[in-house]
C-alpha positions as CSV (number, residue, x, y, z in Angstrom):
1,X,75.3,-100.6,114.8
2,X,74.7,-102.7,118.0
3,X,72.4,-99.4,119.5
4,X,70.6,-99.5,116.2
5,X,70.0,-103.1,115.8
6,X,69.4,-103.6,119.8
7,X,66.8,-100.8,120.0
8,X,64.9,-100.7,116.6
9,X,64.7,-104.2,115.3
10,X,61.9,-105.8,117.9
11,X,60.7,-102.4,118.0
12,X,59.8,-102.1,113.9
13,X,59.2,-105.7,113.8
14,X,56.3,-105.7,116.3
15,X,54.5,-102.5,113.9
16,X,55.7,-103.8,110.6
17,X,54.2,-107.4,111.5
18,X,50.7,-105.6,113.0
19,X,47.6,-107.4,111.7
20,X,49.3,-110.1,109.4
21,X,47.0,-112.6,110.9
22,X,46.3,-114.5,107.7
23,X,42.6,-115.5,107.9
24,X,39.9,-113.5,110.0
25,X,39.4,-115.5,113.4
26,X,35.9,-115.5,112.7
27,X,36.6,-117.8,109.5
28,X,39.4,-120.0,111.0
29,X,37.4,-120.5,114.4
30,X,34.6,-122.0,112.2
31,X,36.5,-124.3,110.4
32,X,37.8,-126.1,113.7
33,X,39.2,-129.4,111.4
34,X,41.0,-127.1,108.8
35,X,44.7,-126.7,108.8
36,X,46.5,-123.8,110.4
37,X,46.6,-120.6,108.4
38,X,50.1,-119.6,107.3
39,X,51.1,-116.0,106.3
40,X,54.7,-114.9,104.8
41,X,56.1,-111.9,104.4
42,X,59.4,-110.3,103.5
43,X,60.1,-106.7,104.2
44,X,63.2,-105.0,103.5
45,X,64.6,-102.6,106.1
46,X,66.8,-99.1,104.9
47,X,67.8,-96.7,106.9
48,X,69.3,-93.1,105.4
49,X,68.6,-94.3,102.3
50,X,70.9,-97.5,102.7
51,X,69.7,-101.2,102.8
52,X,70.8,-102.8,105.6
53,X,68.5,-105.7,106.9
54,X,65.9,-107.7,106.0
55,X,63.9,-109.9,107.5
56,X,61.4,-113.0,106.7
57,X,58.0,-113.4,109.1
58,X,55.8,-116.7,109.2
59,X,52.4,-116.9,111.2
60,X,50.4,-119.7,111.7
61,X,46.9,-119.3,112.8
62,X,45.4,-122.1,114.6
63,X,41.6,-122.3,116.0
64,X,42.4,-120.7,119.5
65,X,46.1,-120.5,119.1
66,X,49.1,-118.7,117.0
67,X,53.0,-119.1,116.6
68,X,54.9,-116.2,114.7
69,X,58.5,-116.0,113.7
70,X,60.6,-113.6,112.5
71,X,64.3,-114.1,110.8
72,X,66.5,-111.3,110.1
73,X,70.2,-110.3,108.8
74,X,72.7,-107.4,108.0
75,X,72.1,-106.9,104.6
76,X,74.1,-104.4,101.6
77,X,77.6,-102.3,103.3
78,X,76.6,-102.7,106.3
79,X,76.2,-106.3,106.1
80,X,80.1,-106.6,104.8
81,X,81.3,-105.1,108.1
82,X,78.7,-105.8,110.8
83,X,77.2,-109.5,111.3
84,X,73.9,-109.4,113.2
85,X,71.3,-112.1,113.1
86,X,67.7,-112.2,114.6
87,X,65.6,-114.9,115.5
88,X,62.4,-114.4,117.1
89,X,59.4,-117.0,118.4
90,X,56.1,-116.0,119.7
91,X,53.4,-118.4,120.7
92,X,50.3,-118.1,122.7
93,X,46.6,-118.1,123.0
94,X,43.9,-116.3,120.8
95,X,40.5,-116.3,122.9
96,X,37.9,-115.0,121.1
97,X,40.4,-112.4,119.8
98,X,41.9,-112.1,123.7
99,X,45.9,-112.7,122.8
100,X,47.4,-113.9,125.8
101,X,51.2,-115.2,125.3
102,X,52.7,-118.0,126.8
103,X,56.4,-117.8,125.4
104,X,58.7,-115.5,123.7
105,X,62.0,-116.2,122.3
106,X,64.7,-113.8,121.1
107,X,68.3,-115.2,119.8
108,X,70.9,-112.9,118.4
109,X,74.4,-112.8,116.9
110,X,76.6,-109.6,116.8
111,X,79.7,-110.6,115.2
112,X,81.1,-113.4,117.3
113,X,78.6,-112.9,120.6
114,X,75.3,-114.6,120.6
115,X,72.6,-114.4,123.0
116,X,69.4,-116.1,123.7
117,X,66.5,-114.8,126.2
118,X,63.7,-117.3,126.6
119,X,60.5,-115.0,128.2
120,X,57.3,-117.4,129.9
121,X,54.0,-115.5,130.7
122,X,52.0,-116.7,133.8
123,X,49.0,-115.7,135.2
124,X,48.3,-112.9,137.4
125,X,51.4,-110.8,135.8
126,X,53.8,-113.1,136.7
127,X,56.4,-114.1,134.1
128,X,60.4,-116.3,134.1
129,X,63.0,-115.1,132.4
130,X,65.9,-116.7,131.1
131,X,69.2,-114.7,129.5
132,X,72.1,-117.1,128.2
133,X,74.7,-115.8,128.7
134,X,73.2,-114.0,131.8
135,X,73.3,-110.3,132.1
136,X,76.3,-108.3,134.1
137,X,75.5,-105.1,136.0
138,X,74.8,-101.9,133.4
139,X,74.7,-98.9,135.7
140,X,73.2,-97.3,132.0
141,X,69.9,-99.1,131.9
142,X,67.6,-96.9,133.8
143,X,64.8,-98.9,136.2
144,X,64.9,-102.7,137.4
145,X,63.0,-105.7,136.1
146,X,59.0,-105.4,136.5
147,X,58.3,-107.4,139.8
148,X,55.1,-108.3,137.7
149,X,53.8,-107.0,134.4
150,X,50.3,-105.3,133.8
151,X,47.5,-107.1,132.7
152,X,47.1,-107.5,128.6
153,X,51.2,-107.4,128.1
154,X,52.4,-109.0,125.1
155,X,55.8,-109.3,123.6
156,X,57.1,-107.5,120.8
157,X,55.5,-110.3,118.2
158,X,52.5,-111.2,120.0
159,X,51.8,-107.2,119.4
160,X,51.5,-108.3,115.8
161,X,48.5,-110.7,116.4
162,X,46.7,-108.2,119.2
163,X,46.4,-105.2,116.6
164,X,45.1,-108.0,114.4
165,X,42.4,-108.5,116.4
166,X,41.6,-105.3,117.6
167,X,41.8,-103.6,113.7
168,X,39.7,-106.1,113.1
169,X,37.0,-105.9,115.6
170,X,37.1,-102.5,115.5
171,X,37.7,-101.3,111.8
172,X,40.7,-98.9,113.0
173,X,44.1,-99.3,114.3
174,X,43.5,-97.1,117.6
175,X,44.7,-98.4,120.6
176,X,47.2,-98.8,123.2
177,X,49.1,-102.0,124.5
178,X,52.0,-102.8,127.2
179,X,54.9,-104.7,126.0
180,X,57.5,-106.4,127.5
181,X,60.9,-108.0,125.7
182,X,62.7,-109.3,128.3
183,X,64.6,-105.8,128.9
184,X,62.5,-103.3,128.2
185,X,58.9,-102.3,129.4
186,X,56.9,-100.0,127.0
187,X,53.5,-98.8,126.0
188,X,52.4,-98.6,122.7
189,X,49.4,-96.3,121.2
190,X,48.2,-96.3,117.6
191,X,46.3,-94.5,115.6
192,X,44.7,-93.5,112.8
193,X,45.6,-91.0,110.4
194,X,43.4,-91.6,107.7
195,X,43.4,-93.4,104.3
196,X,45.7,-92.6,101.1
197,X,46.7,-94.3,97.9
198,X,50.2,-95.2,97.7
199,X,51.8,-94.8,94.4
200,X,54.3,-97.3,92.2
201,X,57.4,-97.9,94.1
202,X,60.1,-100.0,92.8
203,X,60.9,-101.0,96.2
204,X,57.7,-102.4,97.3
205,X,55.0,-105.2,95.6
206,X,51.9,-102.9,96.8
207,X,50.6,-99.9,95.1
208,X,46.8,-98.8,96.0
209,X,44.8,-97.3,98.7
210,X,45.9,-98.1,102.4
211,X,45.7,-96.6,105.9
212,X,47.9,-94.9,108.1
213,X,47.9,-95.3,111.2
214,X,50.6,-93.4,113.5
215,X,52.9,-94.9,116.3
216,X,53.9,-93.6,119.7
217,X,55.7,-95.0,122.6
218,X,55.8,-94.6,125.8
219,X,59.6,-95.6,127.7
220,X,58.9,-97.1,131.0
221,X,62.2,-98.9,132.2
222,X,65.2,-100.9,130.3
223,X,66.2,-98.3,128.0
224,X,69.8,-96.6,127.9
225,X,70.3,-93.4,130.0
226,X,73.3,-91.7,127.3
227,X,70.7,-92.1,124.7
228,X,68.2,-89.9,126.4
229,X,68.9,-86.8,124.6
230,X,68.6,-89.3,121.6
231,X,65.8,-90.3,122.4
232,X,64.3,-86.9,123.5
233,X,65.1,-86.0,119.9
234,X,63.0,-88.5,118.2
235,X,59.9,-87.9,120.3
236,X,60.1,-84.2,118.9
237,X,60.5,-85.7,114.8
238,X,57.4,-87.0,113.0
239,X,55.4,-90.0,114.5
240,X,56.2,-93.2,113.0
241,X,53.7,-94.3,110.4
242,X,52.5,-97.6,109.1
243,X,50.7,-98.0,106.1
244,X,47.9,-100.9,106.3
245,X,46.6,-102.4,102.8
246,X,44.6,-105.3,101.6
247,X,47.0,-107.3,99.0
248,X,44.4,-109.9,98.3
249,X,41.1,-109.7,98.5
250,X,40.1,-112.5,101.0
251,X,42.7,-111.3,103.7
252,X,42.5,-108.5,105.7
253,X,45.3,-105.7,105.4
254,X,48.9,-106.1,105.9
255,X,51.3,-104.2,107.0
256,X,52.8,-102.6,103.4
257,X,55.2,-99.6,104.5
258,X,56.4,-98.3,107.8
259,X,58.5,-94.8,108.1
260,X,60.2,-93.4,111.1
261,X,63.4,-91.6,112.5
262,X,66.0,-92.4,114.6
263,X,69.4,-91.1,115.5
264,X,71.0,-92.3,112.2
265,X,68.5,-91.1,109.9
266,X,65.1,-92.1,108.1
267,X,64.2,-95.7,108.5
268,X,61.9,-97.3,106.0
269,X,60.6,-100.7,105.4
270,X,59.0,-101.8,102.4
271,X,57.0,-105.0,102.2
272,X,58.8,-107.3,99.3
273,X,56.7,-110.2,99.1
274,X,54.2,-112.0,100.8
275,X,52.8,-115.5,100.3
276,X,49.7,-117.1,101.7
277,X,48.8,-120.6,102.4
278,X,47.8,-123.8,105.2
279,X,50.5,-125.6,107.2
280,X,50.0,-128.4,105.2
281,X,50.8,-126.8,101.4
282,X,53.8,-124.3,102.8
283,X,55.2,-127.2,104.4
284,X,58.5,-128.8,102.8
285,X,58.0,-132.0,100.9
């Protein structure tokens, strides 16, 4: 459980969150005095067939900024044996649909261990990182630390608001992106398969036409070296696939489905509700 949680749950979250950007930027940059745009979504995560986390996303869309986060937990059997919690934070700039991130932050509890990295972008590739409890030696993560990271990298949420942008400047999902967690350094490409209808599904609130658009990666350094042939494995099963949809008219799609593999089985998350709003009415009274 710690391989699968450690590996897959940035990973999913930065394709299951693409393009939930609320508002087009084009609409919330011309409103300059109206309140941030706030998107929620819930998506349920199972793997093998069994439910085992789900997690809750907020963005808020400002004129020329966003912040995105992302809570998650152990849910169903695996939940009554394993504890893991996720919290995530993403915040940076949005210019003219140019996402350039300024912080991420990723705190975790397995079991009774918790852990907090605290990543700052600069300029010019440059970047700080901060690990609490810092890390000890691992002769079993292959490559060092990027000296500096390559121009355009975002982290693992801030992926969520770029292929936002691009879908939407573009009309499709293709592209490719460099991302950067703290740990690991990877590129991702996407693109489109083509559009389908999505039947009922008692798991999911959307049923309708939506687009696929497939998912590779590209390893680059801060992965495991005994889960190679692992690894190796799943580059030779299907493609990931995310299914894109428009669940309200005056939005643009969200992410509705996402299926891939990994070495325990079939991963599938299913969107479960989604809410849409300003700061100002989702905020608490």
């Amino acid at each position: 459980m710690p391989r699968l949680t450690g590996r897959f749950t940035a990973f999913c979250l930065g394709f299951a969150l693409a393009s939930t950007a609320g508002l087009p930027a084009g609409s919330v940059r011309a409103a300059e005095a109206a309140p941030p745009q706030v998107t929620d979504l819930t998506y349920e995560v199972y793997v093998g067939g069994l439910h085992i986390f789900s997690f809750a996303v907020e963005m808020t869309l400002q004129p020329d900024r966003y912040r995105l986060t992302a809570q998650g937990a152990t849910e169903g059997m695996v939940g009554w044996v394993y504890t893991f919690d996720l919290n995530l934070v993403a915040e940076g700039l949005d210019r003219d649909g140019r996402i350039a991130p300024d912080r991420y932050v990723a705190a975790t509890q397995w079991q009774s261990r918790q852990r907090k990295t605290v990543l700052d972008f600069g300029r010019g590739g440059r970047y700080v990182l901060q690990q609490d409890p810092p890390p000890e030696p691992d002769p079993d993560i292959e490559g060092e630390l990027p000296e500096s990271l390559p121009e355009g990298t975002v982290d693992p949420l801030s992926l969520a608001v770029a292929a936002s942008r691009a879908l939407e400047q573009t009309g499709r999902c293709d592209q490719t992106l460099p991302v950067f967690d703290g740990q690991r350094r990877f590129d991702v490409t996407v693109k489109q398969l083509g559009e389908t209808t999505l039947p009922p599904n008692r798991y999911s609130i959307y049923q309708g036409p939506a687009v696929r658009c497939g998912i590779g990666v590209e390893r680059i350094s801060g992965f495991r070296k005994s889960f190679r042939a692992k690894r190796d494995q799943e580059a030779r099963s299907t493609p990931p696939v995310i299914w894109m949809a428009s669940i309200r008219p005056d939005l643009p799609p969200v992410p509705v489905r996402y299926e891939g593999e990994i070495a325990l089985g079939k991963i599938v998350i299913h969107l479960t509700a989604a809410e849409f709003g300003t700061e100002s009415s989702a905020a608490p009274n």
